[in-house]
N, C-alpha and C positions, 0 to 999 in steps of 0.2 A: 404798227406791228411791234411786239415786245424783241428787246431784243437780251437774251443771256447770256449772260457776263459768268465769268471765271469761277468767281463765289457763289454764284446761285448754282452750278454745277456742281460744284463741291459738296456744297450742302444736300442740295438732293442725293450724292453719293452716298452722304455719309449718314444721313437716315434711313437710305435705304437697308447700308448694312447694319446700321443701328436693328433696324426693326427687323431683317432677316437671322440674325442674333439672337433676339432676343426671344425669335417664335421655336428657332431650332434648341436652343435651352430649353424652353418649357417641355417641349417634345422628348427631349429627352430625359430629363427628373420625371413626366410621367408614362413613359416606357419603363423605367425605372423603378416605379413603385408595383408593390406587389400586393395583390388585393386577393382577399380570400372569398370567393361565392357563398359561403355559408353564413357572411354578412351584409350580403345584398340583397336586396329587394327590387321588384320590377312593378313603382307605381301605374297602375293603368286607368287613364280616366277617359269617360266620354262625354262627350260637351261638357266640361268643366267638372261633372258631377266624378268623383269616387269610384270606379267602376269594382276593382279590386286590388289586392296588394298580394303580389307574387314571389314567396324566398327563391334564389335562384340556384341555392346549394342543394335543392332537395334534384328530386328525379326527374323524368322527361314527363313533359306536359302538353299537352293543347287544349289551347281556350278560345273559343267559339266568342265572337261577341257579337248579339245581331240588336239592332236599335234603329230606330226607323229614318238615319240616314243612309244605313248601311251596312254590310255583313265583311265582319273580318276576322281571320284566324292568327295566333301566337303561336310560337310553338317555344317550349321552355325546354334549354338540355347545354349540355356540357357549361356549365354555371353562367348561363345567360340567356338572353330570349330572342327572336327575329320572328318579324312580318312575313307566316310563307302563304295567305291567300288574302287581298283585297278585292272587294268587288266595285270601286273605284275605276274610273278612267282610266289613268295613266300609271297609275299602281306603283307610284314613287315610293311610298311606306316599304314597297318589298326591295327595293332596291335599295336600303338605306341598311341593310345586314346585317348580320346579329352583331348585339352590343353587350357587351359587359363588362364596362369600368361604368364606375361614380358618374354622371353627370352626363352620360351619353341617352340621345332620344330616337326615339319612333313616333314619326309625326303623319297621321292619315287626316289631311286638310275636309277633303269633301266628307267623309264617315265620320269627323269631329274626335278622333282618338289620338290618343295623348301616350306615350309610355316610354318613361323615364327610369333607371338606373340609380337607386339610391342605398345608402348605405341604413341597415336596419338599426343604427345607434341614435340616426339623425330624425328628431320630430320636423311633422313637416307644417308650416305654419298655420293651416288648421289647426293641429293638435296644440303646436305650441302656445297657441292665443295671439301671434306676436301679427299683425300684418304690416305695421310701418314704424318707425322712430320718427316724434315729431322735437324738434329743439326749440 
């Protein structure tokens, strides 16, 4: 049986707060930042393909996507978008709430949809031609 000594205590302390630190930082610089809807976009893809691309400063929306996994509805408004019908199981997608920063998703696993929060400056690597660095 292992037995912990002094230092091995410590250490686990102090990465603990190392790393509770350093998650409550980020958290707050991006509570912090202030993001305008009128340059966002809400990528939506199904099974990988493109489905459509969403501005999220414009007005209230609902979009229908039916595809032979599955039927699910978006709904676009107050400059962001949320999951309000999956016809999925367990309908995790609706319970994951409207999102609207940079980088936040809606992810429907069984209906294959995809919908991501992206800023409309940023090419996405489609467009951009880029898929890897090789050295």
């Amino acid at each position: 049986m292992l037995k912990m000594k002094r230092g091995d205590v410590l250490l686990i302390v102090f990465l603990v707060l190392l790393g509770s630190a350093w998650l409550l930082l980020r958290q707050a610089l991006e509570s912090r930042e202030t993001v305008d809807p009128a340059t966002l976009r809400a990528e939506i893809k199904v099974d990988g393909e493109s489905f459509r691309s969403v501005p999220l400063g414009g007005g209230e929306e609902t979009i229908e996507i039916h595809s032979e996994y599955g039927h699910n509805t978006l709904k676009v408004f107050d400059g962001g978008i949320q999951m309000v019908y999956a016809d999925c199981p367990k309908k995790i997608s609706m319970q994951m709430g409207f999102i609207s920063r940079p980088g936040e998703t809606i992810i429907c696993v069984p209906n294959r949809v995809y919908v991501e929060v992206v800023r409309s400056g940023t090419p996405s690597p489609e467009e951009n031609g880029v898929d890897a660095y090789v050295r």
